[in-house]
SEVEX-100652 format. One record per residue (C-alpha): residue in one letter; x, y, z. Coordinates in steps of 0.5 Angstrom, whole numbers, padded with zeros to 4 digits, always signed. Each point is the difference from the previous one (the first is absolute). Layout:
<pts>
aXYZ ...
</pts>
This chain:
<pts>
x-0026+0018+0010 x+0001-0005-0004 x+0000-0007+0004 x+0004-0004-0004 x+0006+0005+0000 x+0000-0001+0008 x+0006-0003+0004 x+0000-0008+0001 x-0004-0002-0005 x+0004-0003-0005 x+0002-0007+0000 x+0005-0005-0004 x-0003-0003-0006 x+0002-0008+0000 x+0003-0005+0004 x+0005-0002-0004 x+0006+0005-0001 x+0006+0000-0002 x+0003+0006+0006 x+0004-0007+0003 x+0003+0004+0006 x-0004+0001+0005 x+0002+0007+0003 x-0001+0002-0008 x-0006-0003+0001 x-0002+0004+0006 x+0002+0007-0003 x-0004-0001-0006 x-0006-0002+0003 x+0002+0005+0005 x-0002+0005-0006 x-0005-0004-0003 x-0004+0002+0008 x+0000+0007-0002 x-0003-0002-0009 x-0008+0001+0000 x+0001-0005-0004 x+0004-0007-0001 x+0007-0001-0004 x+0002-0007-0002 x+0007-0003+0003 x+0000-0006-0005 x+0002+0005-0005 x+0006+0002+0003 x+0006-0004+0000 x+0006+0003+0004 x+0008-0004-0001 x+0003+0000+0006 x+0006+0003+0002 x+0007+0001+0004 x-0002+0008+0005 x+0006+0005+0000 x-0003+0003+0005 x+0002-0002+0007 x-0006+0000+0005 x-0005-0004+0005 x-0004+0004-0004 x-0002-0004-0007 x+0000+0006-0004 x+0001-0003-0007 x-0006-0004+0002 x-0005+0006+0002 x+0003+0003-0007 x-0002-0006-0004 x-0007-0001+0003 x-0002+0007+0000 x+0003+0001-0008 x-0004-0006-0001 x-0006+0003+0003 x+0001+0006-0005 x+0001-0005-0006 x-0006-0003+0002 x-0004+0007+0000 x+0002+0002-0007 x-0001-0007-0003 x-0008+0000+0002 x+0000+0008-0003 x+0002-0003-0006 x-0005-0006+0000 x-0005+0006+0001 x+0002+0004-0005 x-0001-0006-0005 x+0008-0004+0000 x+0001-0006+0000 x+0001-0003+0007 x+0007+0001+0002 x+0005-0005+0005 x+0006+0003+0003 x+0006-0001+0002 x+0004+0003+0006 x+0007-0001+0003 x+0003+0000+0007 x+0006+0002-0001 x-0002+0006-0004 x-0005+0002+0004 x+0004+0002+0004 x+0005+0004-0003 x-0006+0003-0003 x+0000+0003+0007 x+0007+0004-0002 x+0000+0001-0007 x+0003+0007+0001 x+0006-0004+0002 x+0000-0004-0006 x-0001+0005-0006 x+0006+0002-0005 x+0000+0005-0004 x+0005-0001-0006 x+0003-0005+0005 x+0001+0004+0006 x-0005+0000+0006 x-0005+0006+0001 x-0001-0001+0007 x+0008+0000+0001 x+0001-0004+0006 x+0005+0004+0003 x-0005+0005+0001 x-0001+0001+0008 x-0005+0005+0003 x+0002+0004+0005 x-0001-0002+0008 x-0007+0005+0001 x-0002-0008-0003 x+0002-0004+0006 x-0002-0006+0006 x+0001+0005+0007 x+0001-0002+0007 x-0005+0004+0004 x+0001+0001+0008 x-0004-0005+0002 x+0003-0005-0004 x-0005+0000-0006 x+0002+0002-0007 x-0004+0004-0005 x+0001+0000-0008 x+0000+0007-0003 x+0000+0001-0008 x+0003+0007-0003 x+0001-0002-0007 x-0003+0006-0003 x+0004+0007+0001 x-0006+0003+0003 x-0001-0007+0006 x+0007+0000+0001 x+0001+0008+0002 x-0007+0000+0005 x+0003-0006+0004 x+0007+0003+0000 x-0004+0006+0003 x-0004-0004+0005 x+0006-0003+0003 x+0004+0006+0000 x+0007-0004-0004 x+0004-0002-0005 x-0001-0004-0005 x+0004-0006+0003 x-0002-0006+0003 x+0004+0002+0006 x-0004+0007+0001 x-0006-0003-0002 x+0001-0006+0006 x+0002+0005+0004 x-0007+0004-0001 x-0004-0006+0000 x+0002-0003+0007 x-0002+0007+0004 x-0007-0004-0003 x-0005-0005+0003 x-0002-0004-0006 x-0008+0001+0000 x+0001+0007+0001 x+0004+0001-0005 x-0004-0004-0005 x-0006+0004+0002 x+0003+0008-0001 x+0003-0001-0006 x-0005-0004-0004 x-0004+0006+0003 x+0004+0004-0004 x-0002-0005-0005 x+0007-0002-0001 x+0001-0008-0001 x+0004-0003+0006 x-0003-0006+0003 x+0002-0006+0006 x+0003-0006-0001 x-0006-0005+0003 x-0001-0006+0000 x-0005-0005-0003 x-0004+0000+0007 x+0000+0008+0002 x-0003+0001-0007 x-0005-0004+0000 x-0002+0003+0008 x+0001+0007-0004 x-0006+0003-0002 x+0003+0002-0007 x+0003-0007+0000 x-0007-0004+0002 x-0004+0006-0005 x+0005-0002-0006 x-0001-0008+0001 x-0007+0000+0000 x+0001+0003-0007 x+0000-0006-0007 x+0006+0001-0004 x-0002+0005-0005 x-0008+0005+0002 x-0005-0001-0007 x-0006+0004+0002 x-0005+0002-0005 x-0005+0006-0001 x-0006-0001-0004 x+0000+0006-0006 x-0003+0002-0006 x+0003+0000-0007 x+0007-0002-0001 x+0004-0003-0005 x+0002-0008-0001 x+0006-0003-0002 x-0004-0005-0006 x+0003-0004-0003 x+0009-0002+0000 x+0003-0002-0007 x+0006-0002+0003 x+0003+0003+0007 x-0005-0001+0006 x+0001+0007+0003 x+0000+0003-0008 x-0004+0007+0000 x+0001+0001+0007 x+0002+0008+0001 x+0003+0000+0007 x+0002+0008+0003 x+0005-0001+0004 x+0002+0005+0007 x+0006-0003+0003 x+0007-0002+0003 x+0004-0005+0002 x-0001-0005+0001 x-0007-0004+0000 x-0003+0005-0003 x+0004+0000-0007 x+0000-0008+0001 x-0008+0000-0001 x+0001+0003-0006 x+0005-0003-0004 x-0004-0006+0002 x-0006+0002-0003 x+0004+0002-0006 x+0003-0007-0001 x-0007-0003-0002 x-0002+0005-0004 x-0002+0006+0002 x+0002+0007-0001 x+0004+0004+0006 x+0001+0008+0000 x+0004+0001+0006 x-0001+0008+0002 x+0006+0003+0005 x+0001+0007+0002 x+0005+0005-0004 x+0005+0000+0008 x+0000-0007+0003 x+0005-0005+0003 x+0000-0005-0005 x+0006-0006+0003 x+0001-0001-0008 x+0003-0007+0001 x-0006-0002+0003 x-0005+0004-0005 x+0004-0003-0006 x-0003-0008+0003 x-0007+0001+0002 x-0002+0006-0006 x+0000-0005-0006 x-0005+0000-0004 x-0003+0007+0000 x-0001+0006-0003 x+0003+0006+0005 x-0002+0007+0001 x+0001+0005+0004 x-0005+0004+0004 x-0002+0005+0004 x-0006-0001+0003 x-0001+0004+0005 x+0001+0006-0006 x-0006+0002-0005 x+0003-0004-0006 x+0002-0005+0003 x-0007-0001+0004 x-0004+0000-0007 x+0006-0005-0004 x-0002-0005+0006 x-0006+0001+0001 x-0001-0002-0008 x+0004-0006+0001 x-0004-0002+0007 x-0007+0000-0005 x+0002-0005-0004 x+0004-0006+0004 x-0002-0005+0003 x+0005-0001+0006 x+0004+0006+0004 x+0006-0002+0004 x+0002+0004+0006 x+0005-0001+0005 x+0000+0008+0002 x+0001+0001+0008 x-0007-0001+0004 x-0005+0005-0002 x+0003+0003-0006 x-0004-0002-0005 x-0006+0003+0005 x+0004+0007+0000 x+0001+0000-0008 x-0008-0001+0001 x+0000-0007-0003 x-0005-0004+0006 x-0002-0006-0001 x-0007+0003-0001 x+0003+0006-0005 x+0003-0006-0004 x-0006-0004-0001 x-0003+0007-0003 x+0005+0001-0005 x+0000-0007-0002 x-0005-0005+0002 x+0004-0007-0001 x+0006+0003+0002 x+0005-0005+0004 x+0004+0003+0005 x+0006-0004+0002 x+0004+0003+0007 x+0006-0003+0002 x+0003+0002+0007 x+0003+0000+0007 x-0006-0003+0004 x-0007-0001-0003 x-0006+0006+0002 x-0004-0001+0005 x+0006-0002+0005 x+0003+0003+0005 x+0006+0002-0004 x-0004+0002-0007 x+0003+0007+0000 x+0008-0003+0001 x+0005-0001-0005 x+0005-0005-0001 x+0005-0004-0004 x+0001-0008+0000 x+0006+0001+0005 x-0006+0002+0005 x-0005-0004-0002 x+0005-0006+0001 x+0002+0004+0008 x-0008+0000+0003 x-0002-0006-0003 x+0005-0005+0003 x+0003-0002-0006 x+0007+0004+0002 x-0001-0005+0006 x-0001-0006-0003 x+0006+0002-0005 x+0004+0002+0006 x+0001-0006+0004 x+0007-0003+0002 x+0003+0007-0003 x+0003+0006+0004 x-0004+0004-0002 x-0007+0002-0004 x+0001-0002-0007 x-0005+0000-0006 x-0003-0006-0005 x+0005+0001-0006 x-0006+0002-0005 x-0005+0006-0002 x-0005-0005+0003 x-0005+0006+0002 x+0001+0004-0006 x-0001-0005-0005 x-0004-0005+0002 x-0006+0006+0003 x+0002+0002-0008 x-0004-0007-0002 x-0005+0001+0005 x-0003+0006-0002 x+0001-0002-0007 x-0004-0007+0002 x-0005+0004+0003 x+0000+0006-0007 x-0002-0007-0005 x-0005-0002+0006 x-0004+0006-0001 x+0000+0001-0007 x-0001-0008-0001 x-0007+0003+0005 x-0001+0005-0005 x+0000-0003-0006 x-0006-0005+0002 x-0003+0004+0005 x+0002+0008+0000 x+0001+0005+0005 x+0006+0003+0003 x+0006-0002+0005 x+0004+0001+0005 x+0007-0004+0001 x+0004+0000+0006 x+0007-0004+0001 x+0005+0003+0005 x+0008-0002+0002 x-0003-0002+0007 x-0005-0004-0003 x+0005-0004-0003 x+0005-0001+0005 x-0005-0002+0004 x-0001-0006-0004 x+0007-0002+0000 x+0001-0001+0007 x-0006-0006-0001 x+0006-0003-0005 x+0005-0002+0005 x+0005-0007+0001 x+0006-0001+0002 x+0005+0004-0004 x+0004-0007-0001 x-0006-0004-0003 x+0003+0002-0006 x+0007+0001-0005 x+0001+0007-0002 x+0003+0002-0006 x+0003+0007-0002 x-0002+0003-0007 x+0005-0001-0005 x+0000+0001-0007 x-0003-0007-0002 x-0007+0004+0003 x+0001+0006-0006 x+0001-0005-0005 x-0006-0004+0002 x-0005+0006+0002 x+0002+0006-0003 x-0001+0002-0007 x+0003+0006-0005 x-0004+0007-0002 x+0003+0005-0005 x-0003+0007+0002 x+0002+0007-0001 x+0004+0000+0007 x+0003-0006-0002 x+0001-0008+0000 x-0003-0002+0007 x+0000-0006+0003 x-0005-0002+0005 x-0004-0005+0002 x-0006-0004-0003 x-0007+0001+0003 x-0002-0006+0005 x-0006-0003-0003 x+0001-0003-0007 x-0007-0001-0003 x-0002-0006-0005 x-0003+0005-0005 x+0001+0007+0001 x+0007+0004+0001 x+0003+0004+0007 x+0003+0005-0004 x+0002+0007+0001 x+0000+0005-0006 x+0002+0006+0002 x+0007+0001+0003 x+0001+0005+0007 x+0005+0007-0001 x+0000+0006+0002 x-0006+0003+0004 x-0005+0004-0005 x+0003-0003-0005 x-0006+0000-0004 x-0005+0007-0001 x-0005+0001+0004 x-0005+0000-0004 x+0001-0007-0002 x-0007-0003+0000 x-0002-0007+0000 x+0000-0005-0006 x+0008+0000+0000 x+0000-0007+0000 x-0006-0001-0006 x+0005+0000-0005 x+0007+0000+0004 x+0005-0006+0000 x-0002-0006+0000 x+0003-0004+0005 x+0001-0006-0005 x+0006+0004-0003 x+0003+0003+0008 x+0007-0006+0001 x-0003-0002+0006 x+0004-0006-0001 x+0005-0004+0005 x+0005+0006+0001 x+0005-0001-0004 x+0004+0005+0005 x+0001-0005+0004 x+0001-0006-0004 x+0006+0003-0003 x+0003+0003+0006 x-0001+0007-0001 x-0003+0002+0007 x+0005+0004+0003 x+0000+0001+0007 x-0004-0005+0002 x+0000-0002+0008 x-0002-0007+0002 x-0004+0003+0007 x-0005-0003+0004 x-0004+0006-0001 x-0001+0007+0000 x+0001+0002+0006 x+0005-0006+0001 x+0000+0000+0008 x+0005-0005+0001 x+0004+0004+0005 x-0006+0001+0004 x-0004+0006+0003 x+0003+0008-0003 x-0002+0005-0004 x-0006-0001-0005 x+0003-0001-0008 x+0001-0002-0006 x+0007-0004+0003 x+0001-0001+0007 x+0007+0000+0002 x+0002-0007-0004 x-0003+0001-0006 x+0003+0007-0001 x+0006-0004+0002 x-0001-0005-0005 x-0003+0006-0006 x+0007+0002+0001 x+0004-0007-0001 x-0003-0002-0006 x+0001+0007-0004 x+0003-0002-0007 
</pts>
């Protein structure tokens, strides 16, 4: 083992810092507990900022002060690498929308997430018999059919209430996660700290960095102009954290190929927010070909991102141990439900769950008829910037000392933290996202596909720019024998419009929804979407 890549030992660097809020402060210096080494707040500076997001839980301020750990992270990699010593500055505000950013993406000005798009009921908060209720999650096709199937119904709400009441809430949790199907109780804060699963995930820092001591290796050397320049990142993911780590790492510099298999449920306008700035390809890896391609590319990256169910990278013959012998130095990035070596390391969940078991459904829920989520993807991209943190940790540790590492981060893990940023939900106004929010944080971007309008990164360096280069598209639309150096002589991010959009200066976005959220929960309780009852409502009223 290397020691410096243990948890706990990283600290903050100076005294003085410019992180003023201080839930803010706590988040960064939350992440800065897990570093094995110091990162520096007086560097960062983060602009206050009105929430849209109405909730005793300050999730703006977790944003912040977690997007700002990151920046820090990358400014060190950079200085480590020979640039300049870099100041950053974040906005509140931004960050937080930066937790919906599917929601506020345009494509030739119409939204690619379409905000009246719903998803079916196996997506819903059920009553129990003994008075609980349980989150399930069929998003995919092939969820969606074995959940119908163990309940023996209807896709409706009605019919899938009436199964789920014939059931008491922990026997049910227990017999369909041995299925290994995502279903989860509404806990509170207090019941997930007595359980096991619960007391196992606190007890965890934010994001897991442990180091193994290896021979051989590659370093990065030094940066001409990008921190995370010459990086080569492979990755095996989904949505929505996995990607996020990702696009994260290709904001900074480096180069991303992201593999996915020739069949798959892809949740395009999801696929469209979190797959910017890579190559992808198509591959089966499991076939002989496939195999040999993915292998080739693993020989020669530095950092493999992977987001597959629990024991899948084993069963491809990818172990921990396996990886290291085909590529001393590699890091490996895992993003999951819950962190290995916990109770519940071999279930599958989604945000919506994470949210249920960790009591953040129940803080969220207090004064409203039913149980009702937090109106942002809080788990999904912020575990997102978790891993990504954890992925610069390592190759910052590599670079000065060798080795290959592990890095762990988990939607549970995260939604622990949130339920330690609580106050009363009206310490503070709200406002909903409107227009003003496009014309001050997003930009414009050409691509094959279109004009996209999206928004900026959340840190903006003093020297260096967060850019993406590469556009998302179609899944495999690039050849599968794309190697790395893409980038070497690619599109400078000099020349890319990442400018104030022009979009939405001009007027040119079409179906925009002033909302409190993706799934702006307003009307209290229901179904799982991306727009519960009031907010199809208001999609409608505000057709053109």
């Amino acid at each position: 083992m290397l020691p410096s890549a243990g948890r706990g030992t990283g600290a903050v660097g100076a005294e003085a810092n410019m992180i003023d809020n201080p839930l803010q402060r706590k988040a960064y210096d939350l992440v800065a507990s897990a570093l094995p080494f110091s990162i520096d707040p007086a560097k960062v500076t983060v602009k206050p900022g009105v929430s849209y997001t109405r909730s005793p839980i300050k999730a703006h301020d977790l944003a912040a002060g977690i997007m700002a750990a990151f920046g820090s992270v990358v400014e060190r990699l950079g200085a480590i690498r020979g640039l300049p010593e870099q100041t950053m500055e974040l906005d509140r505000r931004l960050s937080g929308l930066l937790m919906n950013s599917a929601q506020l993406q345009y494509l030739n000005g119409y939204g690619t997430l379409i905000d009246s798009w719903p998803i079916g009921p196996d997506n819903g908060c059920y009553e129990t018999r003994d008075g609980r209720h349980v989150m399930m999650i069929g998003l995919h096709p092939h969820l969606r059919d074995a959940l119908l199937s163990f309940f023996d119904c209807a896709n409706t709400a009605e019919a899938i209430q009436r199964a789920v009441i014939r059931h008491d809430a922990q026997a049910l949790e227990d017999e369909v996660n041995a299925r290994h199907l995502p279903l989860g109780i509404v806990r509170s804060p207090a019941e997930w700290a007595s359980h096991p699963q619960g007391a196992a995930t606190r007890a965890r820092t934010p994001v897991d960095i442990t180091g193994f001591a290896s021979e051989g290796g590659r370093r990065l050397g030094a940066a001409k102009s990008r921190p995370l320049e010459g990086v080569r990142v492979l990755e095996l993911t989904h949505l929505v954290a996995g990607p996020t780590i990702g696009r994260l790492l290709a904001e900074q510099g480096a180069e991303v190929i992201k593999v996915q298999p020739p069949i798959g449920d892809w949740v395009y306008p999801l696929w469209l927010d979190v797959n910017w700035g890579k190559k992808n390809i198509l591959l089966d890896i499991k076939g002989s070909y496939g195999k040999a391609r993915f292998a080739r590319l693993l020989g020669e990256a530095d950092v493999l991102v992977s987001s597959l169910r629990p024991g899948a990278l084993d069963g491809l013959g990818l172990t921990k141990e396996a990886l290291g012998d085909i590529n001393p130095g590699l890091v490996l990035a895992n993003a999951s439900y819950a962190l290995p070596d916990t109770p519940w390391h071999e279930r599958r969940g989604f945000e919506q769950i994470a949210q249920a078991v960790t009591g953040v459904m129940h803080i969220q829920s207090e004064g409203l008829p039913a149980p009702t989520l937090i109106s942002v993807l809080m788990n999904d991209y912020l575990t997102g910037y978790l891993g990504a943190i954890g992925v610069v940790a390592a190759l910052s540790e590599r670079e000065q000392k060798g080795g290959t590492y592990v890095v762990d981060a988990a939607l549970t893990r995260c939604s622990t933290m949130a339920t330690d940023f609580v106050e009363p939900v009206d310490a503070e106004p709200y406002e909903p996202v409107t227009m003003k929010d496009l014309i001050d944080f997003a930009v414009d971007q050409d691509t094959p596909l279109g004009h996209f309008t999206r928004l900026r990164s959340a840190a903006s360096f003093s020297h260096t720019p967060s850019a993406l280069t590469l556009p998302p598209g179609m899944p495999g639309r690039d050849p599968d024998d794309t190697a790395w150096g893409f980038l070497d002589n690619g599109p400078s991010f000099e020349t890319l419009p990442h400018l104030p959009s022009r979009f939405a200066r001009e007027g040119l976005i079409r179906n925009f929804i002033s909302t409190h959220g993706i799934e702006d929960r307003g009307d209290g309780g229901g179904l799982v979407s991306l727009a519960s009852k009031s907010l199809f409502a208001l999609a409608l009223a505000t057709r053109l």
